[in-house]
Phi, psi and omega in degrees: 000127177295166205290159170222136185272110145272136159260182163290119174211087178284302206309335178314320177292330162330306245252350185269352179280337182283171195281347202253134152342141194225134186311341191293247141038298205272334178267024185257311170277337164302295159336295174279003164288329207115012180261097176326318202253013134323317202274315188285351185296343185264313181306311230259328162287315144310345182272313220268335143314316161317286210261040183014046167217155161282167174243014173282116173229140165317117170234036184106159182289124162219137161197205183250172182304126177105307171273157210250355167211188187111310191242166203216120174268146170205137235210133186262143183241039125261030198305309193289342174272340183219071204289343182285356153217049177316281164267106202223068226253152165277129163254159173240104179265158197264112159331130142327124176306154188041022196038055186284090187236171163210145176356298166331293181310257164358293161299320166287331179288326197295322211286321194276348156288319187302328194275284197289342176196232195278318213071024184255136176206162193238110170251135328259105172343197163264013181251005192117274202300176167288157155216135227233116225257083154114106170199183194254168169272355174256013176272341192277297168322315179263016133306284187322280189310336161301316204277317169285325182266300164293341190235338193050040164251140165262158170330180111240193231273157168178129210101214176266044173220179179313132150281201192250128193316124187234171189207156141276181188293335185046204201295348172290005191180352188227115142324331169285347200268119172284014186211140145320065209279345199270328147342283184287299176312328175307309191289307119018302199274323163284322196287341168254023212284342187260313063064313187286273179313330204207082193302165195213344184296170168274327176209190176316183169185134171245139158260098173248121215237122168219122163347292189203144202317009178283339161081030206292350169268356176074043172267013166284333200250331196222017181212140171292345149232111165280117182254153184207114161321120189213184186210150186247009176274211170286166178263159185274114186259144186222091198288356212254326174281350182280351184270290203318346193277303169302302169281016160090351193267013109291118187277157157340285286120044196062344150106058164268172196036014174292355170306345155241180180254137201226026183084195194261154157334138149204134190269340185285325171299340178237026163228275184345279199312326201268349178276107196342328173261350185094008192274353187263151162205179165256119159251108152076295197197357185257149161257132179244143169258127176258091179273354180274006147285338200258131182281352192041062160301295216065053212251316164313291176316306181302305172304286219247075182270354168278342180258287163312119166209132178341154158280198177249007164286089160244180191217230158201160150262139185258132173234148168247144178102018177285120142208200186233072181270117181344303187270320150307312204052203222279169183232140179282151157272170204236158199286098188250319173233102160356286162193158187214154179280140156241108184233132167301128347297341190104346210296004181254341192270005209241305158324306176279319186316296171307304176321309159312316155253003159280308154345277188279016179254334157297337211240320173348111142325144165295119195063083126244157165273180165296124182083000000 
């Protein structure tokens, strides 16, 4: 193993005092493995916290052949001080729909970054994908073709095109979920595969899919089209649980917050009282819904989940326009289709997908989003 260059980084160390596990940490060990551009990624970082600028500079496009994103080029512009990340460029490989893995995988993908880069990687950013931290430039081909031959895995999206596509677990795991969602992102992800790879855009596009309005992927808050699963019957009621529910013999909310005693269940204060249109009551010993008021919070359902359930017409709501931007901060998406069926192919939700985006590519500003 060659002699390895540790720098001075009190702050760095600072930064290891605190109650949360710290990246400070894990690349000091990484570093005391033999990885050299560990050790300069904290030198390089204590230079950029000294002068308050990064040191990081655009230094040209680089990715792999044929595709326009997927890799984030980055350039040390202190390269003779810290030469090991003279170029340190990232990839964003496109996730396993709901994020499935096993071990097996994980370890081998683990094993072929330690080889092809830094080995350092962040599952899952705030972009979704795997990301895969730190390499050379001659190095991104012979990434790529690993990642395509071993793994049957692609980039993703980065730059002014789709981004890579994110889903919840849906119906592979949530009994609650009205849509296929590991489907629908699968399908999304091939059928735009030219869109994805070879930007065209005026800025990014997110595509985000949640089962059902609990929304467990935030894609009402963070994609420019949130498809979010709903139902347009009744919700299913099971009166004999909505009483055991009432006696104590069922817990809440699945028996979440059980670390105190918060008293006995009452259903008219923590369901009734609390649903946003007013549509619920107790009749007599029954609970009634006036679902053409319910807005599907789903706030019953989660409390009372042994009783309660979506109905079975289901669909999605489509809202377009959500991001989270630094300086505005965040934007909600705003509601454009009620509800639409999504049955493989897709083709009536594929139809508004194309309209929407002849829309914003005429009329978008350069980096602006949707909405």
């Amino acid at each position: 193993m060659a002699d390895l260059k540790k720098h001075d980084t009190p702050m760095m160390e600072d930064l290891k005092s605190g109650p949360f596990p710290s990246f400070v940490d894990d690349l000091e060990t990484r570093g005391k493995g033999g990885v050299q551009c560990c050790y300069d990624l904290l030198g390089q970082m204590e230079l950029s916290y000294e002068h308050k600028e990064t040191h990081w500079k655009h230094g040209g496009i680089v990715g792999v052949f044929g595709y326009g994103g997927g890799v984030i080029g980055r350039y040390s512009d202190v390269a003779e001080e810290f030469p090991s990340i003279a170029h340190f460029h990232t990839l964003r490989v496109n996730q396993p729909a709901s994020k499935f893995y096993n071990s097996k995988f994980l370890r081998k993908l683990c094993d072929m970054w330690d080889h092809r880069g830094s080995g350092v990687t962040n599952f899952h950013g705030s972009t979704g994908d795997m990301i895969l931290i730190g390499t050379t430039t001659d190095q991104l081909e012979p990434t790529f073709y690993d990642l395509t031959h071993q793994f049957d895995m692609d980039l993703g999206g980065s730059g002014s095109n789709l981004r890579t596509p994110a889903c919840c677990m849906g119906k592979a795991r949530c009994e609650y979920s009205c849509l296929d969602t590991q489907a629908i992102c699968y399908d999304l992800t091939m059928t735009y595969q030219d869109e994805l790879h070879r930007p065209a855009f005026p800025y990014k596009f997110k595509f985000k899919v949640s089962g059902c309005p609990n929304d467990c992927v935030a894609a009402i808050a963070r994609s420019c089209c949130s498809i979010i699963g709903t139902w347009r019957d009744n919700i299913r009621i099971d009166q004999k649980a909505v009483k055991a529910y009432m006696g104590g013999e069922l817990k809440p909310n699945a028996g979440a917050h059980s670390d105190r005693d918060w008293g006995p269940f009452d259903i008219q204060k923590e369901v009734i009282d609390l649903c946003p249109s007013g549509c619920m009551v107790m009749d007599g010993k029954e609970l009634k819904i006036d679902d053409r008021e319910c807005v599907r919070c789903m706030h019953c359902i989660n409390t009372m989940p042994s009783a309660l359930r979506p109905g079975v017409d289901c669909g999605a709501t489509i809202l377009n326009g959500a991001k989270a931007p630094i300086l505005e901060g965040a934007q909600m998406s705003t509601l454009i289709i009620p509800f639409i069926k999504m049955e493989y192919p897709y083709d009536e939700f594929k139809e508004f997908v194309d309209l929407m985006w002849d829309f914003w590519m005429e009329e978008g500003k350069n980096r602006e989003r949707l909405g």
